[in-house]
C-alpha positions, 0 to 999 in steps of 0.5 A: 733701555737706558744710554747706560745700556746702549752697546758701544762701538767697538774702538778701531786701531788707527791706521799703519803707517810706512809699508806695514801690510795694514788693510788699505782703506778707499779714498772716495772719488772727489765730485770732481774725479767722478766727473771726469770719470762719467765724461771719459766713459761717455766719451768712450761710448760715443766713439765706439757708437759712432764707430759702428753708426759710420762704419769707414766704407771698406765695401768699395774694395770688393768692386774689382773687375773680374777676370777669366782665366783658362784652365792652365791659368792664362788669362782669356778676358777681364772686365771693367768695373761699374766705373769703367776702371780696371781694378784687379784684386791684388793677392799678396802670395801673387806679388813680388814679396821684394815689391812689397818689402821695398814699397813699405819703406819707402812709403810707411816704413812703420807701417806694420807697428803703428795704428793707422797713423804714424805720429813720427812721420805726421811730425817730420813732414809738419816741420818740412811744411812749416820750414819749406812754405810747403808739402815736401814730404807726405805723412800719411801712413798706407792706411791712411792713404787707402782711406783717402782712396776710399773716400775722396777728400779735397787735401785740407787739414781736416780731411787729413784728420778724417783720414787719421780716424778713418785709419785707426776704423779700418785698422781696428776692423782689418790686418795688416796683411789686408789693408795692404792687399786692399791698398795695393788693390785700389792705388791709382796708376794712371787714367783707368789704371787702378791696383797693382795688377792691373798696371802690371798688365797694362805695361809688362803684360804679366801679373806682378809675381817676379818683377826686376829693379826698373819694374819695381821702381815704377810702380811704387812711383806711379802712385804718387803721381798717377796722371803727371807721370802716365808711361803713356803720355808723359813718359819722360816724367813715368822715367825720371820718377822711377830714376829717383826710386832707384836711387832711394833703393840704392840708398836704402841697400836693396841694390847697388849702383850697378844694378841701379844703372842697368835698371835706367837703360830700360826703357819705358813701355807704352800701355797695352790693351788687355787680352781678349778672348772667348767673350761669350763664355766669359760673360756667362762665367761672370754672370754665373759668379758674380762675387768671384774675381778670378773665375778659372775656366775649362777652355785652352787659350791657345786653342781658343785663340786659334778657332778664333782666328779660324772664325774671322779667317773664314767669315771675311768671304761671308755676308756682312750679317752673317756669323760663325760658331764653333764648340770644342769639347774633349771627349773624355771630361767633356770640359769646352775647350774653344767657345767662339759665340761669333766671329766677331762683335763687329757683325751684326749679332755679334753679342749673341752667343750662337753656340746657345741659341736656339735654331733647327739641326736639319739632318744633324739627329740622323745618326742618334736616330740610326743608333737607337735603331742599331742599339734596340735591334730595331733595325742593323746597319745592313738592313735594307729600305726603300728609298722612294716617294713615299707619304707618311700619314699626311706626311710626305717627305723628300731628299734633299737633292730630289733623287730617289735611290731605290733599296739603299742600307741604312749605313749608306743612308747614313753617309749620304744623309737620305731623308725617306729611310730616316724617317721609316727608321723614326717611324719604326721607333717612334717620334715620342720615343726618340724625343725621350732618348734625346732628352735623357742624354742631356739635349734640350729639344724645343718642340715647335710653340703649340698647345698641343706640339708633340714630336713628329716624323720632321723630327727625323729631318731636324723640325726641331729647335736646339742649341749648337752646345746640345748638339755637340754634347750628344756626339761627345756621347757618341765619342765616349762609348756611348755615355751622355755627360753635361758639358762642364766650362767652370773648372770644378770638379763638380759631379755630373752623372752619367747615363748610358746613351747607346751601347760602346760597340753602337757608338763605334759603329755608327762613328765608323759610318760617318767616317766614311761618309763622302769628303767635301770638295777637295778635301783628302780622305784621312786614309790617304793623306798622311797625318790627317785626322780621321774624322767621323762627322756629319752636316745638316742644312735646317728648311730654308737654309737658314742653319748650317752645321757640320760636327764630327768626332775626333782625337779626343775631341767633338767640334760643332760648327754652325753658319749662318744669320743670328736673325733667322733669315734664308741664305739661299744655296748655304748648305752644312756641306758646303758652309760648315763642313771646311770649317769643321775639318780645318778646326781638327786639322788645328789640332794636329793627331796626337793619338792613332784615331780612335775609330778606324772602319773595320774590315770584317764582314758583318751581316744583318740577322733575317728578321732585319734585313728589310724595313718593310719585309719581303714583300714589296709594296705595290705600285701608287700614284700619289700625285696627282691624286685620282680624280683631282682638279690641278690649277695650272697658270702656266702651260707647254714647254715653258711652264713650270710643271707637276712634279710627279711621285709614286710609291712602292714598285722597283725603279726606275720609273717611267711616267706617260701622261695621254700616252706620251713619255714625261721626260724627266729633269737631268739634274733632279731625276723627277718627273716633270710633268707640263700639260699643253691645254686645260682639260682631263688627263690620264697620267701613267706610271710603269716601273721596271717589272711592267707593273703599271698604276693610272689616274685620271685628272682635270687640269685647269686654269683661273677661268 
């Protein structure tokens, strides 16, 4: 191709000028622009990594004392935090909107425009410094003071521009709204005194939700100067302070004169400690939410308040070491109204909560064994049973007070708490089986700590282990028809199933009994004092009177009472009866009768069918020995009059029972009704027990000594 034939650029029109509407053409960027250009972007870039690789520190406004309120929102208890601070969250729909209001302008008035610094305010307040020699007036913004609070700076200038970038950080991430509620979380009013709430508590004893002039006043100037203007250790600055707010509040129109002047006549009050109450339950409230601040509860301050001071009342004629417990529980929802874990912190084992611990009934199961009995038609409240000596396998079990009442019914068993028909019922029914009944109502029945521990007969007699919360929890089953529900101490509406324990008109029956059991020493029965509570309640004493219980059914209500030492140790002649049982009834006298009660013992007869009348049938059992056995060598220490004796049983035959050893009468002792036996010598014996129709049994014995 010759230059001839080379194709020639097509020529272009120059460019337009003036506002013709020309197609624009790029300038390029100079090497200079594009410097600049890459250093603005590698700025950029850098501020926003370094934004994310040092986040400011915002965390630290989630540390805040939880507090427990009960279910009418009354606080029970609040805790420090892991500083030892009383730091309350600080909710906004909760705070004096006015407060609010009045506290921006005169610290941020710009507060809801600018970002996180306020360059107005940085200016005026370097002006001030440079005219006055020194800081007359603060710049910094509320986010830039909530910064400073976050992370403590000497006050220098450059922890001033810390501050200003840390601001702009936590106002990229937060509102205004939450940078608010955080400062107002977090400001200092003194000593251990941190946020709004908490200062509130301490000197008006309220949240901060209606506060007057003077209130206000104080908290907004307390911050300023927290420890130079502590209420209670400088009052006379905590008023002057507050004196010049109210007159910026006079000067900014959000009162007058007048009301500014009747707000200097308040006087300032001193610190108050928080309030305190149900310690126990609210721990385990905050152990069970630990990322919750206000945690609502079921129980009832009042109430509360008053089964505590019933527990200290009581327990200052007590020993030192030992401890009282109390559970409410309405009947109805099963919410736990009062939970007093111990009488007071100040006692040895204090800090247990003994409505949770672990310890041994005594005869407290009875009328679940009795209901179950009536409930299966094992047996009816008339069924007839032999109160007397007798072994169970290799079981022999006794009556608490030593006596043996012949033919008894099962409801008098019941009221008078007998131990040797409990167990033929249990014996009747089955250990396994009782377990499994328990346990399907929600009790959690320790069995003792052996490889191969099953339920026995002593489950009869309360040789168990379980909690005063258990216990409880089965007699509200007892109030309510009959039907076991978990007890709920959260106030949520959680979903609890329900199982059907024993039958309505079972539970009724059995609540008739224990109210009519026999009424502790003084104490009126219902039907006859005006306005006492009818109370259907039942005690039990654990081996070795270690554990005292008493609980009872009432009004809409099942209260549990425990006594004795958090340690496990004897305290000889502590009975349920004697213990327990006066506490229980002065907690429902507590709460008054608000209802007719709900378990009157009815006057109809009623009768048991044939099948059920006796236990053991119509033939009686024929008359044993069962101690001494026949044929046995006694090691006996001691001999005559002084010597501690042989107490001698028998079974089966009709009382009473009359015992001869060689022919001479065995007295036996006034105040247990047993037959004591005491030999004069070593050497053999035949010992002679006749019963009331002349039937006779005889064994023959060797008595010996050491020798």
């Amino acid at each position: 191709m010759t230059s001839s034939d080379a194709p020639h650029p097509t020529p272009q029109p120059p460019p337009l000028k003036g506002r013709g509407r020309g197609p624009r053409v790029a300038l390029p960027l100079t090497q200079s622009g594009k410097r600049w250009a890459c250093l603005l972007l590698a700025c950029m870039v850098t501020l926003f990594a370094l934004d994310q690789i040092f986040p400011p520190p915002l965390s630290r406004v989630r540390d805040i004392s939880p507090v427990v309120l009960d279910h009418n929102g009354e606080w029970l208890m609040a805790f420090t935090t892991r500083q030892g601070t009383w730091r309350l969250e600080a909710r906004l729909d909760e705070i004096d909107p006015e407060f609010q209001r009045r506290l921006i302008a005169i610290e941020d008035e710009r507060f809801w425009f600018h970002p996180g610094f306020d360059p107005i305010a940085l200016t005026r307040a370097s002006v001030s410094y440079v005219r006055a020699g020194r800081v007359t007036q603060g710049g910094s913004t509320i986010t830039m003071q909530l910064a400073r609070l976050l992370e403590p700076r000497p006050r220098t200038i450059s922890s001033k521009l810390i501050e200003i970038i840390r601001a702009m950080q936590i106002e990229r991430r937060w509102s205004k709204r939450e940078i608010l509620a955080a400062y107002l979380t977090m400001a200092p009013y003194g000593g251990n005194l941190e946020g709004v709430r908490a200062a509130s508590r301490a000197y008006f004893q309220r949240d901060p939700q209606w506060l007057d002039d003077a209130e206000m006043a104080l908290l907004i100037a307390l911050p300023q100067a927290p420890e130079a203007r502590r209420p209670d250790r400088h009052p006379e600055a905590a008023r002057a302070s507050r004196d010049r707010v109210l007159d910026m509040f006079v000067r900014m129109g959000a009162i007058n004169q007048r009301r500014a002047d009747e707000g200097r006549q308040i006087a300032i009050q001193q610190r108050a400690p928080f309030p305190y109450s149900a310690p126990h339950a609210a721990e385990a409230l905050v152990a069970a939410h630990p990322s919750e601040g206000v945690i609502r509860s079921s129980l009832d301050a009042t109430l509360q308040r008053d089964l505590e001071a019933l527990a200290r009342r009581r327990i200052a004629s007590l020993e030192r070491d030992t401890q009282i417990a109390i559970l409410a529980v309405q009947v109805d929802d099963r919410a736990v109204h009062a939970r007093i874990g111990g009488a007071g912190r100040d006692r040895a084992g204090g800090y247990i909560d003994m409505t949770r611990a672990i310890r041994s009934p005594g005869s407290a199961l009875k009328p679940f064994l009795y209901a179950i009995a009536f409930d299966e038609g094992i047996a009816a409240p008339e069924t007839l049973v032999r109160d007397a000596p007798r072994r169970f396998g290799g079981y022999l079990p006794e009556n608490f007070d030593r006596r043996f009442h012949g033919d008894v019914s099962l409801e008098d068993a019941l009221r008078h708490s007998l131990n040797l028909p409990a167990v033929a019922t249990l014996e009747r029914i089955g250990a396994g089986r009782f377990h499994a009944s328990l346990t399907r109502a929600g009790a959690d029945i320790r069995l003792p700590r052996r490889a191969d521990a099953e339920p026995g007969l002593a489950l009869a007699l309360g040789g168990v282990g379980m909690t005063l919360e258990d216990l409880v929890q089965l007699y509200a089953a007892l109030g309510d028809g009959g039907r076991a529900r978990p007890l709920v101490t959260d106030d949520i509406g959680t979903f609890a199933l329900t199982r059907r324990f024993v039958r309505p008109e079972t539970a009724e029956r059995v609540l008739e009994i224990l109210a009519t059991s026999p009424h502790p020493a003084g104490r009126i029965p219902a039907h006859v004092a005006q306005g006492a509570p009818q109370v259907a309640f039942k005690t039990g004493t654990s081996y070795g009177f270690r554990d005292a219980w008493a609980v009872g059914v009432s009004n809409g209500y099942a209260i549990g009472v425990w006594v004795g030492r958090p340690d496990g140790a004897p305290r000889p002649g502590a009975t349920g009866r004697e213990a327990a049982l006066p506490i229980l009834f002065e907690a429902f006298d507590l709460l008054g009768v608000t209802q007719a009660p709900a378990h009157q013992p009815q006057q109809q007869e009623r009768g048991a069918a044939p099948a059920l009348v006796r236990f053991e049938g119509n033939e009686r059992e024929g008359l044993s020995i069962l101690f001494p056995p026949a044929n046995a060598e006694v090691l006996v220490l001691d001999y005559g009059a002084e010597g501690r004796g042989l107490s001698l049983s028998a079974r089966g035959g009709r009382g009473p029972l009359t015992w001869y050893a060689e022919g001479e009468r065995v007295a036996g002792e006034p105040t247990s009704g047993r037959a004591i036996w005491r030999p004069r010598a070593p050497g053999f014996y035949d010992v002679t027990v006749v019963d009331a129709d002349g039937e006779r049994a005889q064994v023959r014995v060797r008595i010996r000594d050491r020798g």
